[in-house]
C-alpha angles and dihedrals in degrees: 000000000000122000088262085068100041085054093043090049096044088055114093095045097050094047089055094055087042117031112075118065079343099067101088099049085047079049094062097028086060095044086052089057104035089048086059070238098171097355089313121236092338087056097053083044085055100046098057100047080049090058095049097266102114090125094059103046094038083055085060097038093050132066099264136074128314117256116217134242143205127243087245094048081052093052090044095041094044096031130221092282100059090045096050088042088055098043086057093052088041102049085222137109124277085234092054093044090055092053092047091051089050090060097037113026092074090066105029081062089044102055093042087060103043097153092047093258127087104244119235122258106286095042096044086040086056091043090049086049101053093043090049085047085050100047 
């Protein structure tokens, strides 16, 4: 079974727990990803193993379970930038854009990542793609 079929298979599960008053924040988050915008979805990966929170991505980005994190740990993976570009294309606070990525950003990874390892352009391009097609 390829990626293709991982994400097509996660789906369901994972637009359940997004669509709905979450999908706009999925929508930019995506589009973040998907437009490489501040090293895309490899940058934000970066950013928080670079704040001390490799556990907690690594725990997104693996086959078990998803480990949670706090609104703060959010704001200081993602930084003050992302937050504030996805509160623009949102139309939302900051502060209400960090609570929403609290709840959401765990499985979005996740499902992005469904064999444990972030798949390279054309694949995580394709994933990005099908979930945006779903919301």
């Amino acid at each position: 079974m390829g990626l293709m079929d991982d994400i097509k298979g996660a789906a369901g599960g994972v637009l359940g727990n997004l669509g709905g008053q979450n999908s706009g924040i999925v929508n930019a988050l995506l589009q973040m990803f998907s437009h490489n915008e501040q090293g895309g979805l490899q940058g934000m990966i970066q950013s928080f193993q670079q704040k001390g929170l490799g556990n907690a991505i690594s725990s997104w980005i693996g086959k078990g379970e998803n480990q949670p994190v706090s609104k703060e740990q959010i704001r200081e993976g993602m930084g003050e930038e992302r937050i504030q570009n996805l509160a623009t294309k949102t139309g939302q606070s900051p502060d209400n854009v960090t609570s929403k990525l609290q709840e959401v950003l765990p499985n979005v990874v996740d499902k992005l990542t469904p064999e444990g390892n972030v798949p390279q352009d054309n694949m995580l391009q394709q994933g990005i793609n099908f979930l945006k097609e779903k919301l």
